[in-house]
C-alpha positions as CSV (number, residue, x, y, z in Angstrom):
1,X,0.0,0.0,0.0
2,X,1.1,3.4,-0.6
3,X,2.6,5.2,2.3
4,X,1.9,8.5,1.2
5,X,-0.6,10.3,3.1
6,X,-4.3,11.8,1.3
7,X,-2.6,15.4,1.8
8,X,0.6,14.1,-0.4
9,X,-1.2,12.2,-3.0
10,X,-3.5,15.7,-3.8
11,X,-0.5,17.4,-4.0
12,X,1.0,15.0,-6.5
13,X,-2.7,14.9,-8.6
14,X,-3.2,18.6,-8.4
15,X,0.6,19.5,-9.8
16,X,0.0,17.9,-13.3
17,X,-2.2,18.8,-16.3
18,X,-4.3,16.9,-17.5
19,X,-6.7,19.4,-19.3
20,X,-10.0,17.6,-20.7
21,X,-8.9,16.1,-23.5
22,X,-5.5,15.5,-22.6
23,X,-5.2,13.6,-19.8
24,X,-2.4,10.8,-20.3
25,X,-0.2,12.3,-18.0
26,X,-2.9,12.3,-15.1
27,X,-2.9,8.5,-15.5
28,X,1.1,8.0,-15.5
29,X,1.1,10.0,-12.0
30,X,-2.1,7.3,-10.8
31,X,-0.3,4.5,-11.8
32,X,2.7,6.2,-10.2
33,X,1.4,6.3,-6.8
34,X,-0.4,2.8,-6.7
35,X,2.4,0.6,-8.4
36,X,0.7,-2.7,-10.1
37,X,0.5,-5.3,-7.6
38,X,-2.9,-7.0,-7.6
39,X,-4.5,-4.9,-10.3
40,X,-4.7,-5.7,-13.7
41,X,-5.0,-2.7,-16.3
42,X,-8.2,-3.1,-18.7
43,X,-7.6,0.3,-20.5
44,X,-4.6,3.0,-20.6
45,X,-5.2,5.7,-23.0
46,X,-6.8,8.8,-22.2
47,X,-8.6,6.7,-19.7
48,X,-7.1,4.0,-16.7
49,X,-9.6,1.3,-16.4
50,X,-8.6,-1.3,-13.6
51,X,-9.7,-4.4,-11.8
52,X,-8.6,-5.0,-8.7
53,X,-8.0,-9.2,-7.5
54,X,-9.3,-11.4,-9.7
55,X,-12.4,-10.9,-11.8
56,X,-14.4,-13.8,-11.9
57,X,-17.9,-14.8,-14.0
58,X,-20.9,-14.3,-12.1
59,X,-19.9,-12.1,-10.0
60,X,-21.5,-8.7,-9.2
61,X,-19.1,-6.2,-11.6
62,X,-18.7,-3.2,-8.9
63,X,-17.8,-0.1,-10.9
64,X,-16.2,3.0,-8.9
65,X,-15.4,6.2,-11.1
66,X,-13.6,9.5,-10.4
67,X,-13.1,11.5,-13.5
68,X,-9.4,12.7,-13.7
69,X,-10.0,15.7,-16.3
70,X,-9.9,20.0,-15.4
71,X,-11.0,22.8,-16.9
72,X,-8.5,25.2,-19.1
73,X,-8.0,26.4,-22.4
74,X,-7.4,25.4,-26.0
75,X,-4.5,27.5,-27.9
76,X,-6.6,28.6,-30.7
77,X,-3.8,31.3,-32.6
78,X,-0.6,32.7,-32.0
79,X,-0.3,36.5,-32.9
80,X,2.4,37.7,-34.7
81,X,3.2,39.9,-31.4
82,X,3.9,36.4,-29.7
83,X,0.1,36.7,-28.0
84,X,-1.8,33.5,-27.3
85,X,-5.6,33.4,-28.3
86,X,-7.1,30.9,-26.4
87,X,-10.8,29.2,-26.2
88,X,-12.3,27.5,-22.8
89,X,-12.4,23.8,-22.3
90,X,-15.4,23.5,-19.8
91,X,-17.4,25.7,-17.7
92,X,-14.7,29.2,-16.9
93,X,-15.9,32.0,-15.0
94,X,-14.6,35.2,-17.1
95,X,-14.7,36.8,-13.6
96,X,-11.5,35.3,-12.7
97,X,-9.3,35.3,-15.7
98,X,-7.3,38.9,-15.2
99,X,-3.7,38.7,-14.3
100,X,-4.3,35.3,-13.6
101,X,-0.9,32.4,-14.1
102,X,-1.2,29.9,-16.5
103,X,0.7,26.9,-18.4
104,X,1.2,25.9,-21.6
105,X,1.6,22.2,-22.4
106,X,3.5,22.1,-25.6
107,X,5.7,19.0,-27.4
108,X,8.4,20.4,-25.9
109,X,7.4,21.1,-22.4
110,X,5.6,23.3,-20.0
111,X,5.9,27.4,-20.7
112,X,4.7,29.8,-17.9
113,X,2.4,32.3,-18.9
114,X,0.2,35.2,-17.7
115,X,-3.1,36.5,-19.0
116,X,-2.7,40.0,-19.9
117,X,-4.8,42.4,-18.2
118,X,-4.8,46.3,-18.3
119,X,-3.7,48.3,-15.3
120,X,-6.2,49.9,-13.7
121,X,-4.2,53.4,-14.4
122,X,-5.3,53.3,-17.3
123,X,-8.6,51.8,-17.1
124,X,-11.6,53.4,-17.8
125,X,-14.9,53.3,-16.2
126,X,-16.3,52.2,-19.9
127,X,-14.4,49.0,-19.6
128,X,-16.0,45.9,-19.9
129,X,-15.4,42.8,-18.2
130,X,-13.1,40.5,-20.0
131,X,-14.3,38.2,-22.0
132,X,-12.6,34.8,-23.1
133,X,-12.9,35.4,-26.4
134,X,-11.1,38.6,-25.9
135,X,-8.2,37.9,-24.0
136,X,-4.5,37.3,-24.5
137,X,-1.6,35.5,-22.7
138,X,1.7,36.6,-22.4
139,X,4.8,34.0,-22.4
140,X,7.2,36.9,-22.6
141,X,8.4,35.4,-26.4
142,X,8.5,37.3,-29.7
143,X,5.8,36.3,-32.3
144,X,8.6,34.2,-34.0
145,X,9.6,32.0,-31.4
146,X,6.2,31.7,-29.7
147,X,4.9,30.6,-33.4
148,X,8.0,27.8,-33.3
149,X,7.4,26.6,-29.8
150,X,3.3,27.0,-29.4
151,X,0.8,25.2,-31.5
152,X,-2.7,25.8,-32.3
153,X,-4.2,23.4,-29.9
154,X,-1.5,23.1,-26.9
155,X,-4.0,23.0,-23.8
156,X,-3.7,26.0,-21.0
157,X,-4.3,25.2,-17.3
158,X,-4.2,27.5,-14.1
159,X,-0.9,27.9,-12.8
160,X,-1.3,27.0,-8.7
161,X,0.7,24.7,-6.6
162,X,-1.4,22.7,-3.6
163,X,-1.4,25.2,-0.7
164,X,-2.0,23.7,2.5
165,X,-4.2,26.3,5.0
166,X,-5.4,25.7,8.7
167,X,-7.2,23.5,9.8
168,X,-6.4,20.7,6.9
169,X,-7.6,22.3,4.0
170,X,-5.6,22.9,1.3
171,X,-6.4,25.4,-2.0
172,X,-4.8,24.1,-5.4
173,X,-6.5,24.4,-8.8
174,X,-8.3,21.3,-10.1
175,X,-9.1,19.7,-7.0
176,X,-12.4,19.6,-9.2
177,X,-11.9,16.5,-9.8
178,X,-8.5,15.5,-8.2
179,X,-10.1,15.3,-4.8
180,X,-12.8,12.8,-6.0
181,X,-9.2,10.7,-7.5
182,X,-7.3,10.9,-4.1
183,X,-10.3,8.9,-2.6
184,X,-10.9,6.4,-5.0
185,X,-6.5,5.8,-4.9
186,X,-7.6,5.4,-1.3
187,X,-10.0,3.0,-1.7
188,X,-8.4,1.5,-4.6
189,X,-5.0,1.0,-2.2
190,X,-7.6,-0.8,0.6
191,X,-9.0,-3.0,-1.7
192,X,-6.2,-4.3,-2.9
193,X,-5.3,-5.9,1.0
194,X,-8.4,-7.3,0.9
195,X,-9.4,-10.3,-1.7
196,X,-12.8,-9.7,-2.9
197,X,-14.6,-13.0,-2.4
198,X,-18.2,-11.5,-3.9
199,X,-18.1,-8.6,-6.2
200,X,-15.7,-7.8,-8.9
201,X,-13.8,-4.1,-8.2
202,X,-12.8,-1.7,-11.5
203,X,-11.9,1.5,-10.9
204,X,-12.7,3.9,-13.5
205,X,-10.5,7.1,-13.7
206,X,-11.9,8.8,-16.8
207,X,-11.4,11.1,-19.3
208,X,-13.3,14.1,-20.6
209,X,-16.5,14.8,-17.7
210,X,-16.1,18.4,-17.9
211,X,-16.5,18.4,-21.6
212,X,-18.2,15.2,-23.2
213,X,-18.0,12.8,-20.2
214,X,-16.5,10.3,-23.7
215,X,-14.8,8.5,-21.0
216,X,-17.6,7.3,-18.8
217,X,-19.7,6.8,-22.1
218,X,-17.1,4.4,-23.7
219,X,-16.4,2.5,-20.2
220,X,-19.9,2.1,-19.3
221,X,-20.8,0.4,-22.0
222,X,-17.5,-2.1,-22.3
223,X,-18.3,-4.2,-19.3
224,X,-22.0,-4.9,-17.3
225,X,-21.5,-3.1,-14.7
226,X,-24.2,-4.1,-11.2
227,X,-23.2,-1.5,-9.2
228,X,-21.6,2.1,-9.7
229,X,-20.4,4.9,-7.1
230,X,-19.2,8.0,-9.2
231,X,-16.8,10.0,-6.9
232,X,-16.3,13.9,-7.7
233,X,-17.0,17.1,-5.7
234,X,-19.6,19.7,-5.4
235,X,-20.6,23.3,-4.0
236,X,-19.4,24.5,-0.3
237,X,-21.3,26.8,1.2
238,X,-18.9,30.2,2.0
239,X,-21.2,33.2,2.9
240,X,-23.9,34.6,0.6
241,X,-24.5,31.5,-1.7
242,X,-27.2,29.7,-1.4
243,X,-27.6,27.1,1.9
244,X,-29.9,24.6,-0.3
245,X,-27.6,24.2,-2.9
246,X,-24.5,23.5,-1.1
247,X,-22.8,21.2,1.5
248,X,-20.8,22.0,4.3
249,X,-17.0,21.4,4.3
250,X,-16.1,19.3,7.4
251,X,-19.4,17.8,7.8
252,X,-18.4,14.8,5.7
253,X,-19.5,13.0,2.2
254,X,-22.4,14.6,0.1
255,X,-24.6,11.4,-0.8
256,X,-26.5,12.3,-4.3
257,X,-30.4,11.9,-4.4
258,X,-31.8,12.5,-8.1
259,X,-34.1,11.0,-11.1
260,X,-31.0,9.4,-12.4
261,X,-29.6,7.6,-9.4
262,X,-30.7,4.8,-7.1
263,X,-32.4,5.2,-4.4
264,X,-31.8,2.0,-2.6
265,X,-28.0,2.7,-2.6
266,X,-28.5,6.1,-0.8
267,X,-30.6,4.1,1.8
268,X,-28.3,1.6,2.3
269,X,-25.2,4.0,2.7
270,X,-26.7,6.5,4.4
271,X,-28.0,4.1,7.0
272,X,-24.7,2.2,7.4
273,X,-23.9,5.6,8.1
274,X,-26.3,6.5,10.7
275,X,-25.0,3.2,12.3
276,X,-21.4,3.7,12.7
277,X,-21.9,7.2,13.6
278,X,-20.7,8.6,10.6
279,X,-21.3,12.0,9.6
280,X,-22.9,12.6,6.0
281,X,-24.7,15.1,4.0
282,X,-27.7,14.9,1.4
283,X,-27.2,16.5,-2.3
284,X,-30.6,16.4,-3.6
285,X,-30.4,17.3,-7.5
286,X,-33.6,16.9,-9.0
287,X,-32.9,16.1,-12.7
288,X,-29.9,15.4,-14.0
289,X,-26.5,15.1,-11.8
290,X,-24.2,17.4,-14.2
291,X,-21.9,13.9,-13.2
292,X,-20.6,10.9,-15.3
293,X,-23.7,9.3,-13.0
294,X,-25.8,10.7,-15.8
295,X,-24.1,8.5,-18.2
296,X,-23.4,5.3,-16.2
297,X,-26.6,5.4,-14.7
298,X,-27.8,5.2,-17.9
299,X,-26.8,2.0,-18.7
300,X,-29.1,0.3,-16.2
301,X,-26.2,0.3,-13.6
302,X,-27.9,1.0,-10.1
303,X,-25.6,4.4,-8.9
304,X,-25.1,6.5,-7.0
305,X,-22.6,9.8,-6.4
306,X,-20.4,10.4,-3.9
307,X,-19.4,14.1,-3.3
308,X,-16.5,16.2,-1.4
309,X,-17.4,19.6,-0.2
310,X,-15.2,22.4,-2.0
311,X,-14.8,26.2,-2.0
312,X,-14.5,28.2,-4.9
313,X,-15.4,25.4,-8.2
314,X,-13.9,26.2,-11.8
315,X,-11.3,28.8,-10.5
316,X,-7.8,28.6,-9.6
317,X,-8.4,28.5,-6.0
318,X,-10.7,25.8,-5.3
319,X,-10.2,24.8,-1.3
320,X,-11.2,21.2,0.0
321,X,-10.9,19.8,3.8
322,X,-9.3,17.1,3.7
323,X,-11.4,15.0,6.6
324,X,-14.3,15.4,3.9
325,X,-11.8,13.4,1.4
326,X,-11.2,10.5,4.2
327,X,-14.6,11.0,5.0
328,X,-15.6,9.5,1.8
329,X,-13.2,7.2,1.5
330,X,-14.2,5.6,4.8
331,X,-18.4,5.3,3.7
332,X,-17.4,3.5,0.8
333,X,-15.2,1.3,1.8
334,X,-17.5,0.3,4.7
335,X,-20.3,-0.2,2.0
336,X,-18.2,-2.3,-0.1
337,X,-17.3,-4.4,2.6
338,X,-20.6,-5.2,3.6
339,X,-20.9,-6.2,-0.3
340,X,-18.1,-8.4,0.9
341,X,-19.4,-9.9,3.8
């Protein structure tokens, strides 16, 4: 088992790319941290699909699924300034994007960048707020060498290493969804000491939720899955938003309730909860999750999602405690073991 602790293993998740789309280095650092005894790899492109143990016929196929993708941008040109024009991959807040770090992924490595904003000396009260189609990154490189080392479709992510605060929460970008990963390593990692004896384990760390979800769609429909738990985070409450909308971070896992999941499984975890006095929260989403769920679910799977608390989604500060991390590593691996029992 991994002797790296659940604040160590964000920090490794959280320093790499892995831009929707281009995720292969996402699943080198997985792999990385929980070496290959007693699994056995399905799948390793843009998406790591693994069993744990043995699979046998028969069994009830257990799927568990954190999707390993973040948001960022798409180089769309190169100006012959040496300016980067960029489009979004996934939902970005054009709130957020002056003066903000990024990096390039390019062939030939990563290049720091800023996004270019206008000082406020010479701003004007007629100024509009910045729109993504409007702005312009800076690598500090003439047009000619920025049009030899930068191609149109290098992916952009939010420059910010993991940050540990008080109180165990750390702030790093893309913890959306690198905190839902760190929990299913964790439970991946306990597994593995355990033999299954009733269920066959795969571990889904997919590609592409905050675009397409393509990773989910081509899993889910590769093997007949019983049973899936899709591990990913949601809205913490910080003052003003909304109370009904959001969980509390430090108050433990948000269990999912909506049209597309299964009920049963929310009353059987939450009531293993109740029983071994372990703290939980209800995310009750009417319609559709916004989740791979949606598409696993859909297969006739019975699922259900499993959420962590965190501050601040889609920017470059997003803030997660990381009890609400063990927290949900705990529930489920309590509820597979009773699948075990």
């Amino acid at each position: 088992m991994s002797s790296l602790t659940t604040a160590e293993i964000l920090n490794k998740l959280t320093a790499v790319s892995g831009v929707s789309g281009d995720e292969t280095i996402v699943t080198e650092t997985i792999l990385d941290i929980i070496g290959n005894e007693n699994i056995h790899i399905i799948k390793n492109d843009t998406d790591l699909l693994l069993s744990v143990g043995e699979t046998i016929p028969d069994r009830k196929n257990i799927l568990i699924d954190a999707h390993i993708d973040r948001i960022g941008f798409v180089v769309t040109a190169v100006t012959d300034s040496g300016f980067l024009k960029v489009g979004n991959i996934g939902g970005i807040d054009s709130r957020i994007l002056s003066a903000a770090e990024v990096t390039i992924c390019t062939k030939s490595g990563e290049i720091p960048g800023v996004i270019a904003v206008k000082p406020p000396h010479l701003s004007s009260k007629d100024d509009k707020p910045l729109k993504i189609s409007d702005l312009v990154i800076d690598t500090g490189m003439s047009g000619e060498t920025a049009k030899r080392e930068i191609a149109q479709g290098d992916r952009v992510y939010f420059k910010n290493t993991a940050v540990t605060m008080q109180n165990g929460i750390i702030t790093a970008s893309a913890l959306d969804n690198r905190a839902g990963v760190a929990a299913a390593i964790a439970v991946l990692l306990k597994l593995k000491e355990t033999p299954s004896v009733k269920a066959n384990y795969y571990f889904l760390f997919s590609s592409q939720e905050e675009s397409t979800e393509r990773g989910a769609k081509i899993v889910a429909s590769m093997i007949d899955f019983d049973e899936s738990y899709v591990i990913d985070t949601s809205f913490a409450y910080f003052d003003g938003e909304p109370k009904d909308k959001c969980g509390i971070m430090g108050k433990g896992v948000m269990l999912g309730i909506s049209s597309t999941l299964d009920k049963g499984l929310f009353n059987e975890i939450s009531n293993e909860c109740e029983a071994a006095n372990e703290p939980f929260q209800v995310e009750v989403m009417p319609e559709k999750t916004g989740t791979n769920a949606d598409v696993i679910g859909g297969t006739g799977a019975r699922c259900i999602t499993l959420s962590i608390p965190i501050k601040y989604m889609h920017t470059p500060v997003e803030t997660v405690e990381i009890a609400d991390i063990e927290s949900t590593v705990r529930v489920l691996v309590n509820h597979l073991g009773k699948e075990n029992a």
